[in-house]
C-alpha positions as CSV (number, residue, x, y, z in Angstrom):
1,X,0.0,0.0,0.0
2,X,2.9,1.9,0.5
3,X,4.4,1.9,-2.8
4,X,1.1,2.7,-4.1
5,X,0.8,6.1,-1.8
6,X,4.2,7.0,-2.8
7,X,3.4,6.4,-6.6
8,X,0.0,9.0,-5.9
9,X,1.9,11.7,-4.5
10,X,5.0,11.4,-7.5
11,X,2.3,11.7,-10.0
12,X,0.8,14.6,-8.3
13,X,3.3,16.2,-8.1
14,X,4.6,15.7,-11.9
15,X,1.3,17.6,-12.6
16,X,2.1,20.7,-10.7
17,X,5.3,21.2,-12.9
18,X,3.1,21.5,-15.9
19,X,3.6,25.2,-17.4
20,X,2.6,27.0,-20.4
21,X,4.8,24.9,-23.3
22,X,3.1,21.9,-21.7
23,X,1.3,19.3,-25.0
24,X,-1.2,16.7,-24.4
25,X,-1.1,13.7,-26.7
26,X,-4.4,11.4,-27.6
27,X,-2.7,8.1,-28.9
28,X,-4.6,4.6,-30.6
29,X,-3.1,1.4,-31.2
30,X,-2.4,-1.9,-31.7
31,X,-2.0,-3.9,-28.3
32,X,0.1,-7.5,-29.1
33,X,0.3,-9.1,-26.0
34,X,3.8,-11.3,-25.0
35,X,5.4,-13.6,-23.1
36,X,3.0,-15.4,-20.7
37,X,0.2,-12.3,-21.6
38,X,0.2,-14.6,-25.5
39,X,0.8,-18.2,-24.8
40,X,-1.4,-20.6,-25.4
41,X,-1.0,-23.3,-23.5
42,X,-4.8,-24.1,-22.9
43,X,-3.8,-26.8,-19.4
44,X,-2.9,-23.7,-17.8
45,X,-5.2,-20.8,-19.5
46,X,-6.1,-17.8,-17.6
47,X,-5.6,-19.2,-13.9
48,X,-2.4,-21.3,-14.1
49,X,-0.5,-18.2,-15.7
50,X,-1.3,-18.5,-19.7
51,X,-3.0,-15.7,-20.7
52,X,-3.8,-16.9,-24.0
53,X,-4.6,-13.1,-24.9
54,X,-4.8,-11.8,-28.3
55,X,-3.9,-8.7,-30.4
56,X,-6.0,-5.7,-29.2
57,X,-6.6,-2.0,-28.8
58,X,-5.0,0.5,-26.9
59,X,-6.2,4.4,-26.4
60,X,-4.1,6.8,-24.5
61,X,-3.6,10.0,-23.2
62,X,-0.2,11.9,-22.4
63,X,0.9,14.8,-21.3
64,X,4.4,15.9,-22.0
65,X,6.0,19.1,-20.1
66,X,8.9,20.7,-20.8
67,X,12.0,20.7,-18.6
68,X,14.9,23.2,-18.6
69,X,17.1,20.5,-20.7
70,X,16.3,21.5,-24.6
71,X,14.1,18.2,-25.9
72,X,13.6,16.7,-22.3
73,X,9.9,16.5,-20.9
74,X,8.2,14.8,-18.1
75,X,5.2,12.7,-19.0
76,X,2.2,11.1,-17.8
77,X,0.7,8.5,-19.3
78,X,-2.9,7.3,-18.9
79,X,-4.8,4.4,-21.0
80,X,-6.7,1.4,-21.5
81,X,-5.8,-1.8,-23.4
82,X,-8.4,-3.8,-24.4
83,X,-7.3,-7.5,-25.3
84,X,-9.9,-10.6,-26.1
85,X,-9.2,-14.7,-26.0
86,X,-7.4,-16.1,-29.0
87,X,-9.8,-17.3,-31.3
88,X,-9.0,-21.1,-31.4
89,X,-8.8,-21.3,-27.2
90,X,-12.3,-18.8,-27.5
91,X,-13.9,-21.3,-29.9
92,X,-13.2,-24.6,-27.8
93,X,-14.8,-23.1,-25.1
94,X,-18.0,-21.7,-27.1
95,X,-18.0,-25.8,-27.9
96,X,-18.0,-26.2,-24.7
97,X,-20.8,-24.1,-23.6
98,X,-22.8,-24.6,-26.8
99,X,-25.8,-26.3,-24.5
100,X,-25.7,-23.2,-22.5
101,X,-28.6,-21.1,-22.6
102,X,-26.2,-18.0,-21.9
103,X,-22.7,-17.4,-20.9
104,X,-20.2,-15.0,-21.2
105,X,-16.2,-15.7,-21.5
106,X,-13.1,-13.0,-19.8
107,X,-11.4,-10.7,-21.5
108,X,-8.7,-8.4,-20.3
109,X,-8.6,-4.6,-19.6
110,X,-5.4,-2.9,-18.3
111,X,-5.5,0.4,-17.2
112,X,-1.2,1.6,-17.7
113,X,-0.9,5.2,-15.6
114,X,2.8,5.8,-15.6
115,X,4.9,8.9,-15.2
116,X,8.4,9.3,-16.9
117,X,10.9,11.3,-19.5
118,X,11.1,11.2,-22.8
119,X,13.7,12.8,-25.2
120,X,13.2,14.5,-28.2
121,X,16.0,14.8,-31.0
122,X,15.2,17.0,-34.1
123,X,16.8,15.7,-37.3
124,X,15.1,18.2,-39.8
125,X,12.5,20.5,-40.3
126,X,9.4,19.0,-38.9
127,X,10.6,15.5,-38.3
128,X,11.8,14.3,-35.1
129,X,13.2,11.1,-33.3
130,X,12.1,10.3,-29.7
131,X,12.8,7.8,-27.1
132,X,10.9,7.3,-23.5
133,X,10.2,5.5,-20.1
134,X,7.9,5.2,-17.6
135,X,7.1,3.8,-14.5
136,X,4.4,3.4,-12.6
137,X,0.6,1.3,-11.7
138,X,-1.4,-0.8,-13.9
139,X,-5.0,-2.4,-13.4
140,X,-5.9,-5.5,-14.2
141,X,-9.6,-6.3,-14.6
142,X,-11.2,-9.3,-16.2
143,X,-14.8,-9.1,-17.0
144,X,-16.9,-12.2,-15.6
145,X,-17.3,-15.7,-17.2
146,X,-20.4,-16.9,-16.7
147,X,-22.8,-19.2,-18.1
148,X,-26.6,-20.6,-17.2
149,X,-28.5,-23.9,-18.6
150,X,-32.3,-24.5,-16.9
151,X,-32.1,-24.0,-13.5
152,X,-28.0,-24.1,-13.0
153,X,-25.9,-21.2,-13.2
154,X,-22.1,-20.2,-12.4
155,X,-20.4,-16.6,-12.6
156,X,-17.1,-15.7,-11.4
157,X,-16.5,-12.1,-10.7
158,X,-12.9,-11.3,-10.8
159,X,-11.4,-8.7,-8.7
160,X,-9.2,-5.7,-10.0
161,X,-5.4,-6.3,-9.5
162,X,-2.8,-3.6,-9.0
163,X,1.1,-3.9,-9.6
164,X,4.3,-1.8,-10.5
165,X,4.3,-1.2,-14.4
166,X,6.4,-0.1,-16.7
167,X,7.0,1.9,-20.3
168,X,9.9,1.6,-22.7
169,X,9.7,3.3,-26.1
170,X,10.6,5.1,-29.3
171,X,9.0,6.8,-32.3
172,X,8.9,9.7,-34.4
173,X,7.3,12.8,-34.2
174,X,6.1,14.8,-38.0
175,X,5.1,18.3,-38.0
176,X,5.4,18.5,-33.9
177,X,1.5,17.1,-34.1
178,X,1.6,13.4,-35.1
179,X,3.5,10.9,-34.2
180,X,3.9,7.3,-34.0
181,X,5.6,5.2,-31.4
182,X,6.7,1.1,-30.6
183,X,6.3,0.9,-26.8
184,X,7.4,-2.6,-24.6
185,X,4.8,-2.1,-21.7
186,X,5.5,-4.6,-18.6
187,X,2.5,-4.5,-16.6
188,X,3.4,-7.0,-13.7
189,X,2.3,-9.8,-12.5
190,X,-1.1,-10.4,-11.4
191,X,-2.7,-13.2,-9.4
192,X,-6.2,-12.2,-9.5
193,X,-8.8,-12.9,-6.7
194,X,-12.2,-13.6,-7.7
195,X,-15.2,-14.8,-6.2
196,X,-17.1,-17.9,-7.6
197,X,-20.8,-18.3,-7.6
198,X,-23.4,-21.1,-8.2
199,X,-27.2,-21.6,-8.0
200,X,-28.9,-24.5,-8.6
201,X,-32.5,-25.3,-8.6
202,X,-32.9,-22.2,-5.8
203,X,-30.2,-23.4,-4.1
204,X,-26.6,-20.8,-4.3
205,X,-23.2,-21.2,-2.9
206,X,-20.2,-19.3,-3.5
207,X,-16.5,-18.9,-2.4
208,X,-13.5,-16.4,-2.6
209,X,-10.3,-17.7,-4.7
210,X,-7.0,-16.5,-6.7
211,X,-5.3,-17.7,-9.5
212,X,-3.1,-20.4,-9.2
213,X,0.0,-19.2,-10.7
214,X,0.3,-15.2,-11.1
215,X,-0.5,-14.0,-15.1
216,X,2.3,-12.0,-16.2
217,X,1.2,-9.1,-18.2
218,X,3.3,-7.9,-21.0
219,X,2.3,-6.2,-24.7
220,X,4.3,-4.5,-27.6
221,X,2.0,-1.3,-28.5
222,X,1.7,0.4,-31.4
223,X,0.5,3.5,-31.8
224,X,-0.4,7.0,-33.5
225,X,-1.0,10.2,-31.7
226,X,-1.5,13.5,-32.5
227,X,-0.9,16.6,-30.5
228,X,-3.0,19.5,-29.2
């Protein structure tokens, strides 16, 4: 909880030193997950640390503010990356479920906010080189699987997760208003708590659990801005 605080009062304090030169960024992109965050390994899917994740979206917001080195800026970085199931491990378990009357499968959202520097480098008139990091919190949520057939159903409602994340990066800008950038995001690793819940014929019972091996969270994002 303490790491956490400290993290709340760095970025706090990174948005006091905005000034007048200061440029906010809305960015979208490709989100390709990797490492543990892409394999497929359906024995250990989703709770045994295989996240079987596949290529989303990602839609961001930075602010960049200058410093009193020429090119250097602070930034903060707030977004959310969207990722489904890969199609073959989604369709086995639509098979699965295909006498269900209704379910619902997980799919991942990670919410990245990060504070860092990033350098810009002009090379020529209106086109610049720029590298960056960050560090800082991501969220984990998974939205509930869940499925009903007659008078059975299940749901299990998983809990947000919160870990150290980081931001590694490079990209160009045109114009000083667009740019596009290849960010390595490592988003820690998670091992989710969720509650599962059953009711059958009027009768319910539930319980609290975690994952049994934590889901590493990594993705190679990338993505076009443009500056306001």
């Amino acid at each position: 909880m303490k790491k956490y605080l400290f993290f709340a009062i760095f970025f706090a304090s990174c948005v006091f030193t905005l000034n007048a030169q200061t440029k906010s960024e809305l960015q979208i992109g490709l989100a390709m997950p990797q490492g543990d965050f892409a394999d497929d390994d359906e024995d250990d899917a989703i709770f045994d640390g295989s996240g079987v994740a596949s290529t989303g979206f990602y839609l961001g917001y930075k602010i960049l503010s200058p410093l009193k080195t020429d090119g250097l800026y602070w930034t903060f970085n707030a977004g959310i990356m969207y990722n489904d199931l890969q199609s073959d491990f989604k369709d086995d378990l639509e098979d699965e479920m295909d006498d269900a009357d209704d379910y619902s499968l997980p799919k991942y959202l990670n919410v990245p906010i990060l504070v860092g520097l990033q350098y810009e480098k002009s090379l020529s008139d209106g086109f610049k080189l720029f590298g960056e990091a960050g560090l800082g919190l991501n969220i984990l949520k998974l939205t509930n699987r869940s499925a009903s057939k007659n008078d059975y159903e299940f749901k299990e409602t998983f809990k947000p997760s919160v870990k150290l994340g980081y931001k590694i990066g490079a990209g160009i800008v045109l114009q000083d208003k667009y740019t596009i950038s290849l960010n390595y995001l490592g988003l820690g690793s998670h091992k989710v708590k969720y509650e599962h819940e059953e009711k059958y014929d009027g009768d319910s019972e539930s319980y609290d659990d975690k994952f049994e091996k934590a889901l590493s969270v990594s993705s190679l994002n990338i993505t076009f801005g443009i500056r306001f």
